[in-house]
C-alpha positions in Angstrom: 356.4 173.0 -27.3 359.9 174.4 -28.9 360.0 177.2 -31.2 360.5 175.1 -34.2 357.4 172.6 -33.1 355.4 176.2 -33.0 356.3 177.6 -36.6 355.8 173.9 -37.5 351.8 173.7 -36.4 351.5 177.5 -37.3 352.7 176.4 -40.9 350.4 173.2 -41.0 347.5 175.7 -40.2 348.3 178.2 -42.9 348.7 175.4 -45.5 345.0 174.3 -44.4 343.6 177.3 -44.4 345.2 178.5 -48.3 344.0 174.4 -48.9 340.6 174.8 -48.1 340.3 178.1 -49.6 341.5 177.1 -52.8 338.5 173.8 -52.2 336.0 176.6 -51.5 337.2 179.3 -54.2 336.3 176.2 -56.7 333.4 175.3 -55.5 332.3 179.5 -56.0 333.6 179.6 -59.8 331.0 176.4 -60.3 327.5 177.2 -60.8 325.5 175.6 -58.4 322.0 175.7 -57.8 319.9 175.7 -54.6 317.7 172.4 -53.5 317.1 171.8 -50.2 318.3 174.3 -48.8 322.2 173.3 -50.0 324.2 174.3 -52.4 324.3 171.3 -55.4 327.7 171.1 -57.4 328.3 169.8 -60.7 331.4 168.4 -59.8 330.0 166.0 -57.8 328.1 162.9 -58.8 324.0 162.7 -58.1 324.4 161.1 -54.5 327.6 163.2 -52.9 324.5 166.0 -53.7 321.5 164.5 -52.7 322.6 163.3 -49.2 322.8 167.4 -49.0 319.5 168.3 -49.8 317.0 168.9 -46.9 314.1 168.1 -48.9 315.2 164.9 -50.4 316.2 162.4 -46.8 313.5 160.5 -47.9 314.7 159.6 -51.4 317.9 158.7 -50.5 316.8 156.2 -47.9 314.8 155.2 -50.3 318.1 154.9 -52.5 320.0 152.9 -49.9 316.9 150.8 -49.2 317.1 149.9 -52.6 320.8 149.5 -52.8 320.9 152.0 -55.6 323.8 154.4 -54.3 326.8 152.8 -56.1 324.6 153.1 -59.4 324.2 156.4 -59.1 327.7 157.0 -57.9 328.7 155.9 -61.7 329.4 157.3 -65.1 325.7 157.6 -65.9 325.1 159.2 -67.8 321.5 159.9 -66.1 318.4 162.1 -65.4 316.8 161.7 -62.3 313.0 163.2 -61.0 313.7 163.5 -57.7 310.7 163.4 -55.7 310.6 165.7 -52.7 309.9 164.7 -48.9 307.3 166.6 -49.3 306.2 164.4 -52.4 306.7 161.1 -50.5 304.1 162.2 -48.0 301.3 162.4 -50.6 301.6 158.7 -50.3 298.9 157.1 -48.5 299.8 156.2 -44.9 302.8 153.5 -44.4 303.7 153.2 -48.1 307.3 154.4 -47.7 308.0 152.8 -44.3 307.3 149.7 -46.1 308.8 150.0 -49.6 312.0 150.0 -47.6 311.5 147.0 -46.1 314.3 143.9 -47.4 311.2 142.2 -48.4 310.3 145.0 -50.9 313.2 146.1 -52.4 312.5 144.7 -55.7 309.5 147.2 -55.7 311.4 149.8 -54.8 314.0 149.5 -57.1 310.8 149.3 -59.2 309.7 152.6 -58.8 312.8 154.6 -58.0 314.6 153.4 -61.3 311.1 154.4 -63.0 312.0 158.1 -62.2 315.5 158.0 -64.0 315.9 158.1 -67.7 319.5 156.8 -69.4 321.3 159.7 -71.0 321.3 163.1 -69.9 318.2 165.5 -70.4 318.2 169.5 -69.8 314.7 170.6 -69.1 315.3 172.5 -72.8 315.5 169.3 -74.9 312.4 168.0 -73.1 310.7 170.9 -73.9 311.6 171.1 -77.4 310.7 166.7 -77.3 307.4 168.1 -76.6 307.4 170.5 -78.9 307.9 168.6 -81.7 305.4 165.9 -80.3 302.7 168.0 -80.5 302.5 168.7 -76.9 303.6 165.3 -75.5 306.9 163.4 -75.2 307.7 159.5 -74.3 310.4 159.0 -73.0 311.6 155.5 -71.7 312.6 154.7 -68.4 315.9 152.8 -66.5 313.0 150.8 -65.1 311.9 149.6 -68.5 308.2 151.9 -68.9 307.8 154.9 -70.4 307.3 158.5 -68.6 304.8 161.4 -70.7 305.8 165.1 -70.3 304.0 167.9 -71.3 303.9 171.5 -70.2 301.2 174.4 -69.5 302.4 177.6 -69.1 305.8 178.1 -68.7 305.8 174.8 -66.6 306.5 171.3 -67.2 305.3 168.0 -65.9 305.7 164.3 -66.1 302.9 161.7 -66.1 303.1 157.9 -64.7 301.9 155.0 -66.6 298.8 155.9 -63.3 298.1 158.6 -64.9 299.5 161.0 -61.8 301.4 164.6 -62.4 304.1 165.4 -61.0 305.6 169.1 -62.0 309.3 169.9 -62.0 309.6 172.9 -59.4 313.2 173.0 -59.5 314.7 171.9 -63.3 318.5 171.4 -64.7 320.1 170.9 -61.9 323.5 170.0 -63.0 325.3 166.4 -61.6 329.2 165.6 -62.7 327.0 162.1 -64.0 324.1 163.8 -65.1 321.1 166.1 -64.4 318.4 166.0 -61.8 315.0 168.0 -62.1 313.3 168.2 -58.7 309.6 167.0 -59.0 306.6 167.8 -56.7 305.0 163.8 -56.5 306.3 160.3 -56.6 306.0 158.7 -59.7 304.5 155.0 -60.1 304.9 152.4 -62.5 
């Protein structure tokens, strides 16, 4: 390699390096917030997040399953209850392995679009729906049915049309499309 090929590839190197600082120095002034054990940036959409997240593999299999990924890649605006792995195994035995079955993807697009609301909801303006419901908000669902929240303590929840609580553990967490609040149990229409 010639001198000039050297300073060449030694200049391509320092233009990567100052390029991907300037990427990460970004990413730093953006407040991001913790789930899964990655960081989640609201810059990026609800999926270039999720596929981050440790503790949500099985939601977004369930999203791909359910050919759901380009929705959520849009606009949105919307607010998803993400269910936790965690949360998927509180199902009984076999219920995810065959939700995401071809045959069942109607269901599942059933239930996963019953965990997203249209519009975009901080964990605040739920709070204060509640509030001025006397202790219980409806709020309608992508899927068509209507979720209940409520809160004890300084936590809140969401109830199925089952009758099953799920709490949000981890709340607000900002999406360039919209918000995502991190919810202990799957939610069923």
């Amino acid at each position: 390699m010639n001198t000039r090929s050297k300073i060449t590839a030694l200049g391509m190197v320092i233009l990567s390096f100052a390029l991907s600082g300037t990427a990460a120095a970004q990413q730093m002034k953006e407040k991001t917030v913790m789930v899964g054990g990655a960081p989640m940036y609201p810059s990026k959409n609800i999926i270039e997040n999720a596929v981050n997240s440790k503790d949500h593999k099985t939601l977004v299999a369930a999203v791909k399953a359910a050919g759901l990924v380009e929705t959520l890649q849009g606009a949105g605006p919307f607010t998803v209850f993400a269910p936790t792995d965690a949360a998927f195994a509180k199902l009984p035995k076999g219920t995810v392995d065959n939700l995401v079955k071809p045959e069942n993807k109607e269901m599942l697009t059933k239930i996963l679009t019953y965990h997203v609301l249209p519009g975009r909801y901080s964990a605040k303006q739920i709070w204060a729906e509640v509030k001025a419901q006397n202790g219980k908000a409806m709020m309608k669902t992508v899927q068509g049915e209507e979720l209940t929240f409520w809160a004890k303590g300084k936590n809140l929840y969401v109830r199925d049309s089952k009758g099953n609580d799920a709490k949000v553990t981890i709340a607000d967490v900002n999406q360039s499309n919209g918000v995502i609040h991190v919810i202990d149990t799957v939610l069923m229409p």
